[in-house]
Structures are given as C-alpha cells and as structure tokens.
N, C-alpha and C positions, 0 to 999 in steps of 0.2 A: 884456284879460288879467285871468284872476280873482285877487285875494289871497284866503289859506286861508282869511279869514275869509269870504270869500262863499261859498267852496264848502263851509265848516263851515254856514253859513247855509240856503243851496241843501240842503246832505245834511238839514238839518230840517225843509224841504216838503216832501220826499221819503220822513218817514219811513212812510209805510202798504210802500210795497217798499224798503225799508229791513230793515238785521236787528233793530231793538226796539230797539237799545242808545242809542239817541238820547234824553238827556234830556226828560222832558216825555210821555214813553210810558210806560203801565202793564201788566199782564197783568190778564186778567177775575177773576182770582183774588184780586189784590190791591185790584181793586173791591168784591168779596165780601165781603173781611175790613174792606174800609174802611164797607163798610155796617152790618155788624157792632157795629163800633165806636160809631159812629153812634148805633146805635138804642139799644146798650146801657150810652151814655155814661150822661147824667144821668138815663135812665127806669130804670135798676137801682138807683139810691138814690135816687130823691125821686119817682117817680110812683108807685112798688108800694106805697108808704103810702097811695096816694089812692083806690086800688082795694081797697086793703083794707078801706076804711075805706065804701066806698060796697058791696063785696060782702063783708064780713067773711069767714067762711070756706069762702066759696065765690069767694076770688077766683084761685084754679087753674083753675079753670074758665073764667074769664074770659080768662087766656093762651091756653087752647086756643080758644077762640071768634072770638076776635078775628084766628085764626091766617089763615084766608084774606082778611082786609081788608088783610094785611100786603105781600101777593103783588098782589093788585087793584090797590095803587097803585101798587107799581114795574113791575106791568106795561105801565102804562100809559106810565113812559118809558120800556120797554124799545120800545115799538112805536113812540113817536116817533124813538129812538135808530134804529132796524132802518129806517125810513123818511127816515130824515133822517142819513146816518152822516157823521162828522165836522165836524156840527156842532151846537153848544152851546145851550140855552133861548134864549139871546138871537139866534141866528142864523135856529134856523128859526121863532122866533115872528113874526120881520121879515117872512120869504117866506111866512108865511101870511094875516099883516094886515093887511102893506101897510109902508113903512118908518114912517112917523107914528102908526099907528094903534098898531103894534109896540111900537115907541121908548116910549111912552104907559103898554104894560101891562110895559111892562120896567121903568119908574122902580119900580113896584109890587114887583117883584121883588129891586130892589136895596134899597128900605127892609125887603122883610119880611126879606132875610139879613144885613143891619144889624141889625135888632134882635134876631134869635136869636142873632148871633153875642155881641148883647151881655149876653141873659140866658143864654148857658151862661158865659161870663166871670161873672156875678155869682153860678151856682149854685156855683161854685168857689172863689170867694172868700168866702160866705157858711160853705159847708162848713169849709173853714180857718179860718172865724175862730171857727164857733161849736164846736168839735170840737177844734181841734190849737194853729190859736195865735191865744188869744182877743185879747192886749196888741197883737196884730198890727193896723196900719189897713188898711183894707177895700181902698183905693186903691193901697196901697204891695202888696199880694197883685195888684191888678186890675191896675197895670203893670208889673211883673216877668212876670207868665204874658202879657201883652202884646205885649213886648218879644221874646219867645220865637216867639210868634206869627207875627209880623212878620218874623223871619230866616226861620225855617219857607217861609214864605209864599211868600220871594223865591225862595229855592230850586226853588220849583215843585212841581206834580204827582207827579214820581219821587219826590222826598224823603218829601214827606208819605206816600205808597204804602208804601215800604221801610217807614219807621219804623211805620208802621202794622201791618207784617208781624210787627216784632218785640211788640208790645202787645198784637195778636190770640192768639200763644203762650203768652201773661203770663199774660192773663186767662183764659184757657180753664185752663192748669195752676192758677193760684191758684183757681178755682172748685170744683176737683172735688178739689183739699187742705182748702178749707172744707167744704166738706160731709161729709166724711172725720169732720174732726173736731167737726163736731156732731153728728152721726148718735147719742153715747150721751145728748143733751139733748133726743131729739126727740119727741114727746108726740103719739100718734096721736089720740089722745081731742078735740084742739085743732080736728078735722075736722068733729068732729058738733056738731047732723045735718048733714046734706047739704040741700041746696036746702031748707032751713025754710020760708023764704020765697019757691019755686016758681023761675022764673029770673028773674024781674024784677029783683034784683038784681046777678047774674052779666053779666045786658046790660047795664045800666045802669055798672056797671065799666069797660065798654070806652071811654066817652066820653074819659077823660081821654088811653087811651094811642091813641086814633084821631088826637088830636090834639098828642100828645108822647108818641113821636117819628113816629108812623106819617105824618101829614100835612105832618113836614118832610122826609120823604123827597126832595124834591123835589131839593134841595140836589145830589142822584146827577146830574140831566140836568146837570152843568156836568162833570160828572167821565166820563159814560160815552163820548164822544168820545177821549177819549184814552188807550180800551183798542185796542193794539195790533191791526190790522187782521185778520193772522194766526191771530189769538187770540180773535176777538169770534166763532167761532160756538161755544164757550165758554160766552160770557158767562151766556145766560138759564140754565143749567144749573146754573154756580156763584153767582147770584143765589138761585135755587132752595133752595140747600141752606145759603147764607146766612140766608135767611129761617126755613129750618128750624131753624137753629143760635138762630137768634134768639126762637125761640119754646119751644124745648125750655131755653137759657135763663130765659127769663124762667118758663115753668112751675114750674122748677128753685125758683127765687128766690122765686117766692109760693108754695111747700109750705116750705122751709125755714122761711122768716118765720111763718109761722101755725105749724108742728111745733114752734118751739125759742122764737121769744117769744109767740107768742098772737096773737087778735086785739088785743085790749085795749093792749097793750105797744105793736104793732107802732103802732098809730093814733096812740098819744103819741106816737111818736120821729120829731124831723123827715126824722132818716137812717137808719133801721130795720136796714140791714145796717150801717152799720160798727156800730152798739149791739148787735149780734146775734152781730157779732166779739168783742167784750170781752168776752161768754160762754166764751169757749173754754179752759180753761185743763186742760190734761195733767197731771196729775202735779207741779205747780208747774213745767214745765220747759218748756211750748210754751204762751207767755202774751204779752200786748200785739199780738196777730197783728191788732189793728184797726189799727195802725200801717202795718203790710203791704199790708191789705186798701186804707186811705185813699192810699197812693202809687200801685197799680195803678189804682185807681177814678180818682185825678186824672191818672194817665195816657191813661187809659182816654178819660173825656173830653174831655180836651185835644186828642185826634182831632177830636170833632165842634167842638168850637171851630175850631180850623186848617183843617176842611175850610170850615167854613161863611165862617169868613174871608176864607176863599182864593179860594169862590163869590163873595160879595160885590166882592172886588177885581176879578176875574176879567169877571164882568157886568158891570160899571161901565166896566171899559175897551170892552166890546163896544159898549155902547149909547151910549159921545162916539166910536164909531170910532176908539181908540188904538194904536199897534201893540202896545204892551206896559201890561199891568196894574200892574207897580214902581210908576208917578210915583203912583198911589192908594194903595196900603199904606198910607203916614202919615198921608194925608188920612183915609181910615175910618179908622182905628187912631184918630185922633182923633177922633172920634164917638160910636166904640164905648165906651170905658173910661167919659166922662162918663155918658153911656147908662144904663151900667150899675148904677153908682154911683146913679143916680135911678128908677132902673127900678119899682121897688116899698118901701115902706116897712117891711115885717116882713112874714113867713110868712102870716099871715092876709091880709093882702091878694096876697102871692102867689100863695095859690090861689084867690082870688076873681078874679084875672088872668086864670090859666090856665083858669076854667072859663066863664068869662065871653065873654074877650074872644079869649084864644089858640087854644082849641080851635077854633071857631067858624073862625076866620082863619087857620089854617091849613090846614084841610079847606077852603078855597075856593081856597088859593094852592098847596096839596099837591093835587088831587083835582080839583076841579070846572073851572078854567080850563084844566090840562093835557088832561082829558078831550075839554074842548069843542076845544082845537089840532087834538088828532088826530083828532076828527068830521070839523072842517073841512080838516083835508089830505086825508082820506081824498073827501069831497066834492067838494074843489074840484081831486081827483087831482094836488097839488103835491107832491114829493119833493124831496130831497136828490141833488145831482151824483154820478156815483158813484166820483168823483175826485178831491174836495176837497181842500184845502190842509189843515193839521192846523188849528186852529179859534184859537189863537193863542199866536207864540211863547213859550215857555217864557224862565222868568230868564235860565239861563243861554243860551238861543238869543239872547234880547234882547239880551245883555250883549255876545254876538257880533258882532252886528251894530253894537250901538254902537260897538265897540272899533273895527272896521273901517272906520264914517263917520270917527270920529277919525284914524285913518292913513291915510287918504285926504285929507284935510283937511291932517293935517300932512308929506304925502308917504312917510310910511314904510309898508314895504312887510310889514311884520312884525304886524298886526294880525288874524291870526287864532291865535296864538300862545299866547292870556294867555285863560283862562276860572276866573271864580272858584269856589271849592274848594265 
C-alpha cells in the first residue's frame, strides 16, 4: 500500500505524460528567456567595453557577425538534447565514454561551473562595490547574493524558470525606455568612418564574446532536459528567436554606447552602460535612472549566476550518483564565495584572465568536447531511452521523498502531506 508521498513521488517519474504542473518541469519558452538571461547578464555591462575597445566603432558590426556563432553552439546541444532526451551532460556523457572515462570528463565540467559560477558572483560584487556602495565589503555583497542563491537553488528548476520570466519582462521594457531617452544625446558622427581599418578589427571583437558568454553556453544542456516533453518540439524555434533577441540586444547596446559616449568614454568605463545611464537627465525631472538600470542589470545576472550554480550542484550530484543535488549546495556554495573573493586582483588582470585563459577554456568546454560527444554518438549510433525517468528529482520531489522515508521509519501514515513552500 502506497502513502501519498509515494504516489506524489511516483506522479514525478511520470512527469513527461503528466500535465506540466509537476515541480521541476519548465516550458521551452522559459528556456528561451532563461538563455536570454544568461548571455545578456554580465556580457551587457563588462564585455561590450572590450569589443569596443578592440573594434572601436565598428564594434556593431561585431554583434551582427558573431550572430551565427551564437546559434552554432546551442545547436549543438540542441542535437545532443533531440538525441539524448531526458537526459542531462552528465548522463549522456557517461553512455558515450564509458562510466570512467565519463566520470573523468565530468569532474572538468563540475570545476569549469565552479568557477563561472564564481566569477559572475565577483563581477556583481565588484559592480556594487565600485558604483553604488563602495564602504560596502566585497564578501559581506559576495554572501548575502549567496545566500539568496542557495534558497533559489533548493527550490529547483520551476523557481528559477518563473523568476526568470519575470526579469526577461524587466529588462526588455527598461531597455527600450533607455534608449527612448537617449536617443536626444546620440551623435551619428561617433560612426565614422566605417571599417577604417577594413575588418580585421570587427573579427577580431568577437574573441572576447565567443568566449563570454557565447562558449558558456553550455550551462543550457543541464537545463534543456527539463523542458516539458509536450512542449519540446517547441524548443529549437523558441531557442531561435532567443538567440535573435540576443543579438538584436546586443547590436542595440554597442550603437548606443558608441552614439551617446564615444569610443574614447566608452573604453575608460569599467561599466559603460550604467555611466551612459547617469547621462540621461529630462528636464531635471527623470534623473539617477543608473540606479534603475544597476537593479535590473543585477537582477539580470543573478539569473546566470543561479543557473550556473544550480548546473554546478546539479552535475555534481550526477557524477557521486546522489539521488538529490541539496546535500551539495553548501558544500559549492562554499567554494564558490572564497573563489571569488581570490579570483583576480583588479580589472587589469581581469581582462588579462578573460582573454588569456577564459576565452581559450571555454570554447573547448562550450564547443569543441560537446562537438566531439555528438560525432561520437552519432558514430557509435548510441542514443537516449525514449522513456527516461526525468534526469533527477527536483527539491521539492527530494523533499517528498524524504518526508516519506521518515514516516515510514516512524510509522506514520501522513507523509506525503507536508511540501516546502
């Protein structure tokens, strides 16, 4: 005889003919927007200076250029996704390599989303300290947005999804209110000439964002498993036009920045838009709108942090074979913040990081080993059940389940009852 909690349990292996509403299931839609997110967390205020600075103003051109390398990479886990459905990097890296061989190139996986998880923790805490509150310590920013993290986390998949829905809104409406109201600051003349220097410099621009954010993309194959089954032929469509949104963005944001501060301005400022905010002033009567711009912007990224956090726990339980990713959260969470804090010593050696060491390393853990997966499945004709169990229970599934060992244990019959909020 089952208690509710088994069949609340049971109903969560079951969710692909299920109706959606099972925590831990998303829509392709809200993949979309969670990619979105993603790519236009910290590459909307800290990389568009690096492109500017390496294409001065010809770095619009650089947006559009780079726009099919954007598609290239997630196509490639859409095809592992489409061949392998419901289950996650670390599931079908295993049935491709062998468990050891797998095991092996997953630890790889779980330090490179350690440590992205912990330089967008530091480019957030750098941003507040050097911008909004300098008296503030670096650490006491780096674990309060931690801590936040970490409940996010527990919560699962759906949470982070929904809340992402609401942020995707934010930023799309507060983007085209700025541009609104710099369009009387904006200086065509800041254009010319065009291609001076032929394109060598326009390609040359794309290095930094091949490599932030385009080459963490990766981060997606942990999440595209748990678009609802219903709904995933969907997916590549609303990927599609995510990627568009993503690029018509960013076009957006290197013409402002060259229209209203210049090159010269733009390449000083370590945060170019929100100093391109402080510009804005109506009439004395619509002023300090950087204030605005730096809450949506650290909301903004606080997606890709949570997502990339939630990767990191998420792998890690996969690769010790745990049923639930919870008993990890504090253990990275404590990794992460120290990390952070040590990651780089001032801006000048952060972009000697980033163009050194990060780009480089993550166009091999974005791009070139996922590439080589799907040769080798498509090679060695190994796919994905067309059956699978969902890839691994959610918080609140977990929680289920626990509650129920416990009343089982203590005899009571009442442990499917109790799920946290």
């Amino acid at each position: 005889m089952k208690t509710g909690a088994n069949k609340e349990q049971e109903g969560g292996c079951k969710m692909k003919a299920g109706n959606g509403l099972t925590n831990g299931m998303i829509t392709s839609g809200q993949a979309a927007k969670l990619l979105f997110l993603f790519a236009l967390g910290t590459a909307a205020l800290i990389v568009m200076t690096t492109v500017v600075a390496i294409a001065k103003q010809d770095a619009w051109i650089t947006t559009l250029v780079v726009a099919p390398i954007n598609y290239w990479f997630l196509l490639i886990y859409l095809k592992l996704a489409e061949r392998f459905p419901d289950m996650t990097l670390a599931q079908y890296t295993e049935k491709i390599l062998g468990k050891w061989l797998g095991k092996a190139l997953l630890l790889l996986y779980v330090f490179f989303f350690v440590i992205l998880s912990a330089l967008v923790l530091r480019n957030i805490s750098d941003f507040l300290v050097l911008s909004i509150l300098p008296t503030t310590p670096d650490w006491f920013i780096a674990v309060s947005f931690m801590l936040v993290v970490i409940y996010g986390t527990y919560l699962g998949i759906e949470t982070i999804a929904r809340t992402g829905e609401l942020l995707f809104g934010g930023s799309i409406l507060l983007m085209f209110i700025i541009s609104a109201l710099l369009l009387n600051q904006f200086h065509i003349e800041n254009f010319k000439p065009v291609l001076y220097h032929g394109w060598e410099q326009p390609l040359k621009g794309m290095y930094p964002l091949i490599g932030f954010p385009i080459g963490e993309f990766v981060v997606m194959s942990m999440v595209l498993p748990f678009v609802r089954t219903e709904d995933r032929g969907k997916l590549r469509k609303q990927m599609k036009l995510s990627i568009m949104l993503i690029v018509f963005f960013s076009f957006m944001l290197s013409v402002l920045l060259i229209g209203v501060l210049g090159v010269e301005e733009t390449m000083r400022s370590p945060f170019s838009i929100f100093d391109m905010a402080k510009t804005i002033n109506v009439q004395d009567v619509i002023v300090r709108v950087e204030v605005t711009v730096a809450i949506v912007w650290v909301s903004t990224v606080f997606s890709k942090l949570i997502l990339s956090f939630y990767a990191s726990a998420l792998l890690s339980a996969q690769v010790l074979g745990l049923k639930s990713y919870r008993p990890l959260i504090f253990p990275i969470a404590y990794f992460v913040v120290p990390i952070s804090l040590i990651s780089y010593r001032n801006s000048a050696h952060a972009e000697h990081f980033a163009k050194i060491v990060w780009t480089p390393y993550s166009v091999v853990m974005g791009f070139i080993i996922p590439l080589l997966l799907l040769l080798l499945a498509f090679l060695t004709g190994r796919k994905g059940p067309k059956n699978s169990a969902q890839p691994v229970p959610t918080a609140v599934e977990t929680s289920n389940a626990e509650l129920a060992g416990n009343a089982q244990q203590s005899g009571s019959g009442q442990a499917g009852e109790s799920t946290p909020s």
